[in-house]
Structure formats: C-alpha cells, structure tokens
C-alpha positions as CSV (number, residue, x, y, z in Angstrom):
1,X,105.2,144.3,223.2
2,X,107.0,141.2,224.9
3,X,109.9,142.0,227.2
4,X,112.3,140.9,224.2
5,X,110.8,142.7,221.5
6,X,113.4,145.7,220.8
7,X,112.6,149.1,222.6
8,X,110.4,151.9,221.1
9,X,114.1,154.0,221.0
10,X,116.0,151.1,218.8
11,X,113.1,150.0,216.6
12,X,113.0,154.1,215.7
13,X,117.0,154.0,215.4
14,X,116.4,151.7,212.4
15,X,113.7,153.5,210.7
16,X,114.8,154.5,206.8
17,X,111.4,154.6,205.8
18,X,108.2,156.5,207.3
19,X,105.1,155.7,205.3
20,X,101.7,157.7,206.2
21,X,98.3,157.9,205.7
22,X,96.6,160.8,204.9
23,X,93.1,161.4,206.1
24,X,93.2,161.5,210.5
25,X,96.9,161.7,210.4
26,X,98.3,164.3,208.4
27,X,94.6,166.0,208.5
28,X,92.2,165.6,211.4
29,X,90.5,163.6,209.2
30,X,87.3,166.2,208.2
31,X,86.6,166.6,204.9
32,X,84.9,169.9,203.6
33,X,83.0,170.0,200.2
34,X,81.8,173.1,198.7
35,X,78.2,173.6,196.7
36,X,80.3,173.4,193.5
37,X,82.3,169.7,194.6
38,X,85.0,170.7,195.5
39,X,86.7,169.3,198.4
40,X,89.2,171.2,201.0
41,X,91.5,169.6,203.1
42,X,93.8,171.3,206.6
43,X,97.7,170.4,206.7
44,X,99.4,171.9,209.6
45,X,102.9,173.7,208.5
46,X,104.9,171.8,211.9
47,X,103.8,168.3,210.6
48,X,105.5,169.8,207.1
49,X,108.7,171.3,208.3
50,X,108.8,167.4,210.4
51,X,108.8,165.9,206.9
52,X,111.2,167.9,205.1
53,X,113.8,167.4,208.2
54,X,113.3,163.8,208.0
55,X,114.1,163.5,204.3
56,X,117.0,166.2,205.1
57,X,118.4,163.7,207.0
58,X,118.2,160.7,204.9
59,X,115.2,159.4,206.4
60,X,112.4,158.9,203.1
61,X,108.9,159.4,203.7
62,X,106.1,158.2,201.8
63,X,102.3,159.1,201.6
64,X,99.6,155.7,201.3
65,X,96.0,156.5,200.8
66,X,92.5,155.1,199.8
67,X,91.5,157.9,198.8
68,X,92.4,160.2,196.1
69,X,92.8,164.0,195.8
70,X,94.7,166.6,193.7
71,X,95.4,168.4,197.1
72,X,97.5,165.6,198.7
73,X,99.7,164.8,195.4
74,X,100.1,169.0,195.5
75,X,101.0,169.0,199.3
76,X,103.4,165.7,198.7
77,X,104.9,167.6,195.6
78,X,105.6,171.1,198.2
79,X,107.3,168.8,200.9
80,X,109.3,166.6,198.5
81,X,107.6,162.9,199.2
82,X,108.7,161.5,196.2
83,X,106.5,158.1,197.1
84,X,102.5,159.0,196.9
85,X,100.6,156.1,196.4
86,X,96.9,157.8,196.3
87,X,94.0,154.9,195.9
88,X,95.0,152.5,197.5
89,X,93.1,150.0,200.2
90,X,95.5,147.3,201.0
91,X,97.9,149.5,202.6
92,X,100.0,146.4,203.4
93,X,100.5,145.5,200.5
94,X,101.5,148.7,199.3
95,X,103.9,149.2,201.8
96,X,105.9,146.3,201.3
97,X,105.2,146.6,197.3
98,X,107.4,150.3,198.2
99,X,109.8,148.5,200.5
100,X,110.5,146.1,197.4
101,X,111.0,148.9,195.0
102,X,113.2,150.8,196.9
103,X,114.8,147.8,198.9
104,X,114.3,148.5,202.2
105,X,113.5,146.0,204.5
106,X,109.9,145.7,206.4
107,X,111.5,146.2,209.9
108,X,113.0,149.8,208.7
109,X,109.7,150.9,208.0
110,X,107.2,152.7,210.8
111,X,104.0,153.2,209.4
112,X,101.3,155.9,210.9
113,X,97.8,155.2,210.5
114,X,94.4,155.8,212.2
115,X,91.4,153.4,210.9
116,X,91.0,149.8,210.1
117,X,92.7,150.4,206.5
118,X,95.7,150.7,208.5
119,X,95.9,148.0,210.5
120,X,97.5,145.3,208.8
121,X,100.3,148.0,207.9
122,X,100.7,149.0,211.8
123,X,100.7,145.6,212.5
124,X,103.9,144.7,210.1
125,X,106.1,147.9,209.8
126,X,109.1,147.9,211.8
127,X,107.8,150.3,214.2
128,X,103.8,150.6,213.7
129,X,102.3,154.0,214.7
130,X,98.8,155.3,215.6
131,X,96.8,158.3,216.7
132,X,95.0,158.9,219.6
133,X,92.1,160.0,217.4
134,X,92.3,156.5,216.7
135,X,89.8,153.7,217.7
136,X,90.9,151.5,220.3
137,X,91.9,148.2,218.6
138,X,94.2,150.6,216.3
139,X,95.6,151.8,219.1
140,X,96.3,148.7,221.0
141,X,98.0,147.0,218.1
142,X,100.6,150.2,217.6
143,X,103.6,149.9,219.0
144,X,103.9,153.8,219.7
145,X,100.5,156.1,219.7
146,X,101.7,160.2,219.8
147,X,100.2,162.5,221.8
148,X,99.6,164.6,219.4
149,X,96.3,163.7,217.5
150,X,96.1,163.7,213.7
151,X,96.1,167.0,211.9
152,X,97.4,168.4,215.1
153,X,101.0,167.7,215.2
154,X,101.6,164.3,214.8
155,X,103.4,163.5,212.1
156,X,105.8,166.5,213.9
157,X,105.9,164.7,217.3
158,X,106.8,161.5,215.4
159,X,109.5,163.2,212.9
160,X,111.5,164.2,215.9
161,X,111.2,160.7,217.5
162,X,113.0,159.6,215.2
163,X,115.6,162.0,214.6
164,X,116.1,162.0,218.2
165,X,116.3,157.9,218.2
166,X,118.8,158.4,215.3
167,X,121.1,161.2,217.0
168,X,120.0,163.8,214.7
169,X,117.8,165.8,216.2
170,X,119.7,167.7,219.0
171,X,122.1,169.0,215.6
172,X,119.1,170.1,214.0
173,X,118.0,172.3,217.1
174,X,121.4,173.8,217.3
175,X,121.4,174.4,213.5
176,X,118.6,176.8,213.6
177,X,119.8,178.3,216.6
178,X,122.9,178.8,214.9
179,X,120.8,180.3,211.8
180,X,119.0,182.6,213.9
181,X,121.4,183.8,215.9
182,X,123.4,185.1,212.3
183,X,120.0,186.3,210.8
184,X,119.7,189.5,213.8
C-alpha cells in the first residue's frame, strides 16, 4: 500500500459488505469423504458467533464459492447469510454482480480469500483479506492477512476488526458482560 492509500483502520470503517470464501477460510480447507460419498466439512462456532455480530450490527456478510455443497448453504442458512453464491469461479465478478444487486459500492466491500480463485476479488474489494494458510502472492496482494489461519478463527479475528474500526465492538463486549453478569 502507498503512503496515500487510506489506512487498514478507515478502509475497515467503511466496510458494509464482507464477502467470503469457503474452503481455507471458513474451513481449513480439508475435505473428508466417506466410503459412501459423502463429504464432511469443520466450521469453528467463534468464526460463527463473528458472523452473526457482524450482521447484528448492520454489517451483511456474504458466502462466494467454486464449489458446491449442501453443508455450506445449511451453515449459511444457521448464521443468517442471506447472500450464498455456491459455484461460482470468477469470484470478481460475483462480487461486484452482489454489490450491484444490493447497491453497495466496491470500496465498502472486504473480501477474504485464500487461493488463486480469490485473487482478483482481493485485489478489488475495498479492503482485500487473506490467510496466512495462504500462498505467498495471495498474501502479498491483501491488504490485511489475520493471524488467525483459515478454519481457525479467522473470519472471528476479522469480524471484530471491523466492529472495532466501526466503534462497535467495545459495546458489544460490554453487552455480554452486562448479560452475564444478570444471568448469575
């Protein structure tokens, strides 16, 4: 990023829309299939409860993947991601094809990938994200790589970036503090 290019903290300010991929970001990426062809897949419940906060706070989140499977539109449909886009390659162009449709600009999009497939989409979001699971030329074209790799947190670590950017997230901590404290 040039010196002029907008900080990590206000391009994540601006973020309305979070778009992510599926396999090495909200799983680690390993797929399981069973003698009888079926396929298994790990989500991690704080990557979860990071999604539903977002979208509690106004903040939509959408799921783009090549891939297909009965067990992402089922893990979508338990967090409330309204926007699943399963099949997909281009993942640029389905980004901005969900931008249009729910008219929100480019720039107010961060995108997380991990592979090639992502690239382009990394490349144009507002704020692009990677994984450090990641290869390196994903990595060096992101504009913010978590710590957490995928499947492990990362869609959690970058959830409360953005609430935080946004003021949000300090209110949510105290919420369930709050909650807890009444629940004794």
């Amino acid at each position: 990023m040039s010196n002029t290019a907008p900080s990590l903290a206000a391009r994540a300010a601006n973020i309305k829309l979070l778009a992510l991929d599926v396999d090495g970001v909200l799983t680690d990426g390993t797929l399981l299939y069973s003698a009888d062809g079926g396929e298994s897949k790990c989500f991690t419940t704080q990557d979860g409860l990071g999604i539903k906060l977002l979208i509690d706070h106004g903040i939509e989140v959408a799921i783009i993947t090549g891939r297909r499977s009965a067990m992402v539109e089922r893990r979508a449909k338990e967090l409330g991601i309204h926007h699943l886009v399963q099949g997909r390659d281009d993942k640029l162009a389905a980004l901005r094809e969900l931008c249009q449709t729910r008219d929100i600009a480019l720039s107010a999009c961060a995108y997380c990938g991990d592979d090639l497939p992502d690239l382009s989409a990394i490349a144009a979001a507002g704020l692009g994200v990677s994984v450090p699971n990641a290869p390196a030329y994903v990595r060096d074209r992101a504009d913010y790589v978590t710590e957490h790799p995928g499947g492990k947190g990362a869609v959690r670590e970058l959830s409360e970036l953005l609430l935080n950017a946004q003021g949000r997230w300090g209110e949510i901590v105290e919420g369930f503090l709050t909650t807890e404290a009444t629940t004794r």
